[in-house]
PAVEXDO-530819 format. One line per 4 residues: their letters; for each residue x, y, z of N, C-alpha, C. Coordinates in nm, 2 decimals, decimal comma, padded with zeros to 4 digits, always signed. Example, Ala and Ser with C-alpha at 12.3 -4.5 7.8 and 13.67 -1.06 7.14 Angstrom:
BEGIN
AS) +01,32 -00,57 +00,78 +01,23 -00,45 +00,78 +01,32 -00,33 +00,78 ~ +01,28 -00,22 +00,71 +01,37 -00,11 +00,71 +01,29 +00,00 +00,79
This chain:
BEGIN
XXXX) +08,79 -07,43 +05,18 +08,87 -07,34 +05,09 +08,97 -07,42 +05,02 ~ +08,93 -07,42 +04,88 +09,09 -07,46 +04,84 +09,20 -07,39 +04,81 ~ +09,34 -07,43 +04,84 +09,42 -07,35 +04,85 +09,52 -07,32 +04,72 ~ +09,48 -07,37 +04,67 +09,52 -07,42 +04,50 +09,50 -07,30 +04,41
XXXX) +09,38 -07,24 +04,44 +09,30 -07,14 +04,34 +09,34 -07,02 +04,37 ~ +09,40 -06,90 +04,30 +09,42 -06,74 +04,32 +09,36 -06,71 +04,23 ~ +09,26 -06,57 +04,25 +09,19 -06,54 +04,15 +09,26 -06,41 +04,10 ~ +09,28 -06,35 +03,98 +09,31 -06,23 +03,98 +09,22 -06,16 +03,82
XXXX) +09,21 -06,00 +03,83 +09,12 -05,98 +03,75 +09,22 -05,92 +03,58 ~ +09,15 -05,96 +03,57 +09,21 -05,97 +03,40 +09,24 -06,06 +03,33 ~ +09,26 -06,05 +03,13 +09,26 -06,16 +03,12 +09,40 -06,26 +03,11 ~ +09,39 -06,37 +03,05 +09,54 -06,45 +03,04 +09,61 -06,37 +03,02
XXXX) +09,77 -06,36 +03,04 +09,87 -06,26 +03,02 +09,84 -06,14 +03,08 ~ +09,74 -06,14 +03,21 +09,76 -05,98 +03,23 +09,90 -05,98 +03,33 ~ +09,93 -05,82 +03,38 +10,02 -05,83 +03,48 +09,93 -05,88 +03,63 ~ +09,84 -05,90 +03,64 +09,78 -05,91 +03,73 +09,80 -06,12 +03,75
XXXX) +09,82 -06,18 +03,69 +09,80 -06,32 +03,62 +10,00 -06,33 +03,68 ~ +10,07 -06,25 +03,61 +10,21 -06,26 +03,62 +10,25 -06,27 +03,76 ~ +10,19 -06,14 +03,81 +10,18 -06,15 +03,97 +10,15 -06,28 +04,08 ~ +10,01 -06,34 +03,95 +10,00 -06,46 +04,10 +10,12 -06,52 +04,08
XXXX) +10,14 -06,55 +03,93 +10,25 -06,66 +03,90 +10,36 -06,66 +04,02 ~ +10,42 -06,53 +04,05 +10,56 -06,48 +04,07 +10,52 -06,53 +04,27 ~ +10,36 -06,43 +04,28 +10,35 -06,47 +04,45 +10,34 -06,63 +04,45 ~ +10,23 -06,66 +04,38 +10,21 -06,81 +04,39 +10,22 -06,94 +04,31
XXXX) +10,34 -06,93 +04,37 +10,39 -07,05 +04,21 +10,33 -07,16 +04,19 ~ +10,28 -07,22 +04,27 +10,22 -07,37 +04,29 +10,05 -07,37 +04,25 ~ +10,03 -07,24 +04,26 +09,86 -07,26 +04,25 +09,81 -07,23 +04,10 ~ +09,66 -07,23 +04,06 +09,60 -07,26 +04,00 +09,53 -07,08 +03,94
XXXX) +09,55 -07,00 +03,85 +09,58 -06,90 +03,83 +09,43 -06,86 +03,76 ~ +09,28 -06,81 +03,82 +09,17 -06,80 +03,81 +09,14 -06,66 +03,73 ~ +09,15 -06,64 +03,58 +09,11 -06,54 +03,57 +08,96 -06,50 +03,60 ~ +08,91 -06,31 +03,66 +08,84 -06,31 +03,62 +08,83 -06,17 +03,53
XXXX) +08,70 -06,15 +03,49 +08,63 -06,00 +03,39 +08,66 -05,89 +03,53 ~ +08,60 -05,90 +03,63 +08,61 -05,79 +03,75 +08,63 -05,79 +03,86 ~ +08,69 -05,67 +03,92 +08,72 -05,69 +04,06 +08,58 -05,71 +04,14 ~ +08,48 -05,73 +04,13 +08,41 -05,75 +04,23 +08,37 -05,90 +04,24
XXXX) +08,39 -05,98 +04,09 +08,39 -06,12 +04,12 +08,52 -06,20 +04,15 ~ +08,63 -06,11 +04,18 +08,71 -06,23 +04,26 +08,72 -06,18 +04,43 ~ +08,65 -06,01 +04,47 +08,64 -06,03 +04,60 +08,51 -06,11 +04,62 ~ +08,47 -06,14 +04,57 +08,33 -06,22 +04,57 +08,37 -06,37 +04,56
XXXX) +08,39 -06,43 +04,52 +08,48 -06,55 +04,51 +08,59 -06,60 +04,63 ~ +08,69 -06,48 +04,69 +08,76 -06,46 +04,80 +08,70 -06,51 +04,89 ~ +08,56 -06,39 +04,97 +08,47 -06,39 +05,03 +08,43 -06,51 +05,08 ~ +08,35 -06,60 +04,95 +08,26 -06,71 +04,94 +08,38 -06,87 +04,95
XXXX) +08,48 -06,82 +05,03 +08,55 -06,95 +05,01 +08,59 -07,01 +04,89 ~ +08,58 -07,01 +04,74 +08,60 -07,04 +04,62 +08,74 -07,00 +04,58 ~ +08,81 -06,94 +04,65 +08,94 -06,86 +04,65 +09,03 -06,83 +04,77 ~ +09,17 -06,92 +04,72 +09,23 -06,85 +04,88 +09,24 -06,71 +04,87
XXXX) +09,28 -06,67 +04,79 +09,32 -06,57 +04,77 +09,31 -06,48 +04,61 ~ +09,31 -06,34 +04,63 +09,31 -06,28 +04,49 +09,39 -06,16 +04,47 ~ +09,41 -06,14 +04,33 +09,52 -06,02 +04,30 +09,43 -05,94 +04,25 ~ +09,42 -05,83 +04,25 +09,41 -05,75 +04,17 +09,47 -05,58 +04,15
XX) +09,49 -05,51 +04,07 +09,57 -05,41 +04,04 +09,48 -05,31 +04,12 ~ +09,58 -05,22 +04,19 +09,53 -05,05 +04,24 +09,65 -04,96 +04,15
């Protein structure tokens, strides 16, 4: 897993993107198109972690 990568769904400048910035300052800020490819990504070890909006 690298620990570097947060995926979150939407694109550059979403509030979703602002979020990782703000949780995770150090890492590497993965947009994607949908929530089911960054729980998918999560899942599959490609991501420590991901944002997405409820």
């Amino acid at each position: 897993m690298d620990w570097t990568k947060v995926g979150y769904q939407g694109e550059p400048g979403a509030f979703s993107e602002e979020a990782v910035r703000l949780l995770f300052p150090d890492a590497a800020a993965i947009a994607h198109r949908g929530l089911r490819t960054v729980f998918d990504d999560v899942a599959s070890g490609g991501l420590a972690f991901g944002v997405v909006p409820l």
